[in-house]
N, C-alpha and C positions, 0 to 999 in steps of 0.2 A: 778107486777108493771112494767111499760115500761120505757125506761130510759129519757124520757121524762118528764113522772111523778117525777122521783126523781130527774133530773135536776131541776125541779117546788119547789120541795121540799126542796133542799138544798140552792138555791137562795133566798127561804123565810127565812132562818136560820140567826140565829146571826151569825156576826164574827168569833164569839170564842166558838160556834157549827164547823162551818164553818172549823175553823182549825182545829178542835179536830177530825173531819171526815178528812182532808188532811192528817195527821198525821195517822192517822189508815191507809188510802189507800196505804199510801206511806209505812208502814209496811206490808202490806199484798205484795205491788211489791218488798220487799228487800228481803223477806222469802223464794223467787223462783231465786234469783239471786245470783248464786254458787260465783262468780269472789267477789260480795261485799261482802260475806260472810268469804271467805277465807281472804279478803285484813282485814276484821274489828277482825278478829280473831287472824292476823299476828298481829296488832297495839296493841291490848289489850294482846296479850304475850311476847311484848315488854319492855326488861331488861333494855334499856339502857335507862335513867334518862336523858340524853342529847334530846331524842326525846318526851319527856314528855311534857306537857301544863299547868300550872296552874287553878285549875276552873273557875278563876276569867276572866282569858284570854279565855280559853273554852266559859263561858257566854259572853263574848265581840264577839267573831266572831260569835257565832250560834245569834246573836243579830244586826250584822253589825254596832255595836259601835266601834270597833277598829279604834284607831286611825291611822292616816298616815301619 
């Protein structure tokens, strides 16, 4: 398939195909990128509760509902 074709393809796609393929791509580029790997492995073995987020506040930014 040339990429051509699957640019054809994924432009015919719902939305919410659409992201669900964004979301995979973008995981397949993080799984080759040592620096984001290290930084996300540093944050999630991080002790200190002062640098923590609420999930509610987590959903609000990965949402760009935070307010300002």
């Amino acid at each position: 398939m040339s990429m051509a074709e699957i640019m054809r393809e994924v432009a015919d796609m719902p939305p919410k195909r659409q992201n669900e393929l964004a979301a995979y791509l973008l995981h397949l580029r993080l799984q080759q990128d040592a620096d984001w790997q290290i930084e996300m492995a540093r944050r999630i073995d991080d002790k200190n509760p002062k640098n923590w987020i609420a999930l509610p506040e987590a959903k609000k930014r990965l949402t760009g509902t935070r307010k300002k």
